[in-house]
C-alpha positions as CSV (number, residue, x, y, z in Angstrom):
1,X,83.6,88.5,97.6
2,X,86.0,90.3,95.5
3,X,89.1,92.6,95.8
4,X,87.2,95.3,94.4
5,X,84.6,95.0,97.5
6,X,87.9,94.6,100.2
7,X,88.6,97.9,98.4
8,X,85.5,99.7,98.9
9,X,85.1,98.3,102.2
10,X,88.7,99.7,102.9
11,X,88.1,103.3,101.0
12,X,84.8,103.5,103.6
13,X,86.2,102.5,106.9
14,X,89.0,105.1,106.2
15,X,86.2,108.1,105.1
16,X,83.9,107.0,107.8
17,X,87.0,107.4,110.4
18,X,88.1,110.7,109.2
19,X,89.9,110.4,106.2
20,X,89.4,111.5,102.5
21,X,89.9,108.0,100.9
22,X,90.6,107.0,97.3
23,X,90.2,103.5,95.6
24,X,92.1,103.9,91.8
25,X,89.5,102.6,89.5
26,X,90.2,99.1,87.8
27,X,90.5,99.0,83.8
28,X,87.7,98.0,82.0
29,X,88.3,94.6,80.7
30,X,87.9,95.5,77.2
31,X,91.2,97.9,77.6
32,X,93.1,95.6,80.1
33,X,96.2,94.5,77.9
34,X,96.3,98.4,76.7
35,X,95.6,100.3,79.5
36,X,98.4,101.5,82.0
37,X,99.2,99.6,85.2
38,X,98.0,100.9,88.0
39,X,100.4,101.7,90.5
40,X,98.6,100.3,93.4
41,X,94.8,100.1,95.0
42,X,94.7,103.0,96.7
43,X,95.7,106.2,99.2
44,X,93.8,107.8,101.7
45,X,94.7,111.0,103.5
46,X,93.8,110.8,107.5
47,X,94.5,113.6,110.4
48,X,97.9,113.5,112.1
49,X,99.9,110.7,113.5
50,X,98.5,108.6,110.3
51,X,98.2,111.5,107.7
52,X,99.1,109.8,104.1
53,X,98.7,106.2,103.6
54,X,98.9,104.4,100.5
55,X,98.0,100.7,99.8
56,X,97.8,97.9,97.8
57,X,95.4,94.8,98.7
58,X,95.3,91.4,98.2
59,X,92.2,88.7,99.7
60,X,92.6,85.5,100.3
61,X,88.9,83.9,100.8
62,X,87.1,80.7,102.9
63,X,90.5,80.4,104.8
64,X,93.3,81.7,106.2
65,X,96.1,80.4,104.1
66,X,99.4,81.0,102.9
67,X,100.1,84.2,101.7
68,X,102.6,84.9,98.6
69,X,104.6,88.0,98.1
70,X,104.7,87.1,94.3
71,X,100.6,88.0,94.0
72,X,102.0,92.0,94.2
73,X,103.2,92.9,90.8
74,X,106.7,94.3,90.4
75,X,105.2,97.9,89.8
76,X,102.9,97.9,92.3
77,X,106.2,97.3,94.7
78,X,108.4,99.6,92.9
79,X,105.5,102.3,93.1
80,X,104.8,101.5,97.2
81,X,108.8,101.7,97.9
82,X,109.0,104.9,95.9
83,X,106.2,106.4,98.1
84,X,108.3,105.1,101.3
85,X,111.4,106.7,100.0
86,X,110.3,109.9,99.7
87,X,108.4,109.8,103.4
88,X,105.1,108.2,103.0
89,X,103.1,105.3,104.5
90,X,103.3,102.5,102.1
91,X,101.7,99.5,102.6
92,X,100.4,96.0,101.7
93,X,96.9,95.3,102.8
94,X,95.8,91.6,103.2
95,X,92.6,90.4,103.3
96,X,90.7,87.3,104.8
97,X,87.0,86.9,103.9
98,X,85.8,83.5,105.5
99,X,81.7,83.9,104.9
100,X,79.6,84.2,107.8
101,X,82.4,83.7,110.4
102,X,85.8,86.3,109.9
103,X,86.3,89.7,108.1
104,X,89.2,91.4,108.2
105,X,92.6,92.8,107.2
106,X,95.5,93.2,108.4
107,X,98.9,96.0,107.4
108,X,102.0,94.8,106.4
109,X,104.8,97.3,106.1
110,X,106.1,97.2,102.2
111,X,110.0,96.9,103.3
112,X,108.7,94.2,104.9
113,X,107.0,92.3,102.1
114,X,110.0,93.5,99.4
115,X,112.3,91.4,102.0
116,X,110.6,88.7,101.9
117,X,112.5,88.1,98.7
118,X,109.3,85.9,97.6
119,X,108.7,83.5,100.5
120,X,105.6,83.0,101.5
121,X,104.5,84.0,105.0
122,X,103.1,80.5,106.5
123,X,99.0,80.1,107.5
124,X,100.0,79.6,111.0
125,X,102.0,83.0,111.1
126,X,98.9,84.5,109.8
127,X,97.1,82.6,112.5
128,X,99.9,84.0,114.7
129,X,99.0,87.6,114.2
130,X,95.1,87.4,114.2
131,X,96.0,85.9,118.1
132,X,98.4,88.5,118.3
133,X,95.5,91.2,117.4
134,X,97.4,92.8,114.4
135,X,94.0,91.4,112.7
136,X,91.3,95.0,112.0
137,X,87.8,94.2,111.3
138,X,86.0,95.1,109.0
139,X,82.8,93.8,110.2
140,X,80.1,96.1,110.0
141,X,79.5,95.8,113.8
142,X,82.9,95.7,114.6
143,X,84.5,98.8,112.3
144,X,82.6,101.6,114.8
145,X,85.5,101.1,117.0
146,X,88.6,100.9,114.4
147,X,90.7,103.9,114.9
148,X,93.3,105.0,112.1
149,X,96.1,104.6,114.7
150,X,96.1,101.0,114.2
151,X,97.7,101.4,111.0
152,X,100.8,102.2,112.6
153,X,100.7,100.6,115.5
154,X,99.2,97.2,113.7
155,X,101.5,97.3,110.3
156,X,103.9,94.2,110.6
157,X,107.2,94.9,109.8
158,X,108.9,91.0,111.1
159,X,107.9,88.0,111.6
């Protein structure tokens, strides 16, 4: 499991539920130190109450664990904040893959990550939220019944 699949597998919940969905293609190695930064993962437009939603992801694999603010790049921020300023949905999307057992992702709100100020958010608060179902699934049985609504209504903005 790689980013690039949590992307994919993001970009096709959100078409499958309605929205048009992009992932921004990754640089190809041989033009990494020359090519651009991107601003962030990816944006998908969905129907009204979500309508835009921009993202950046980040998986952590075979366990839930501690999750550090310092794995989004200071552009990717600056880019997501800019998007909030001017109206949008900007958010960081953090993703567990634990193989054969859990699949899923969950929304955190980017005011809420850029206040962090670099601390990490602990395993058990991440364990706090899946038992709190802020937790979406993306397991294939599972994502028929996501609904874009959760994107509000599950984004994290405190701990």
């Amino acid at each position: 499991m790689t980013e690039k699949i949590l992307n994919h597998d993001i970009v096709s919940l959100f078409s499958d539920h309605g929205a048009v969905a992009w992932k921004i293609p990754d640089p190809n190695q041989s033009t990494v130190l020359n090519a651009s930064k991107r601003p962030f993962d990816g944006f998908a437009r969905f129907p009204p109450p979500v309508n835009d939603f921009w993202f950046e992801s980040k998986l952590i694999k075979n366990k839930v664990k501690a999750f550090s603010p310092y794995l989004v790049k200071n552009h990717q921020l600056e880019s997501l904040l800019q998007i909030k300023r001017n109206g949008g949905r900007a958010a960081i999307l953090l993703g567990c893959w634990i193989p054969r057992k859990e699949y899923w992702f969950m929304v955190f709100d980017i005011d809420f990550i850029v206040g962090l100020g670099g601390v990490s958010i602990k395993q058990k608060e991440l364990c706090n939220f899946c038992e709190g179902n802020y937790n979406i699934s993306l397991k294939s049985k599972d994502s028929e019944y996501f609904k874009p609504e959760w994107l509000i209504e599950k984004m994290i903005i405190s701990l």
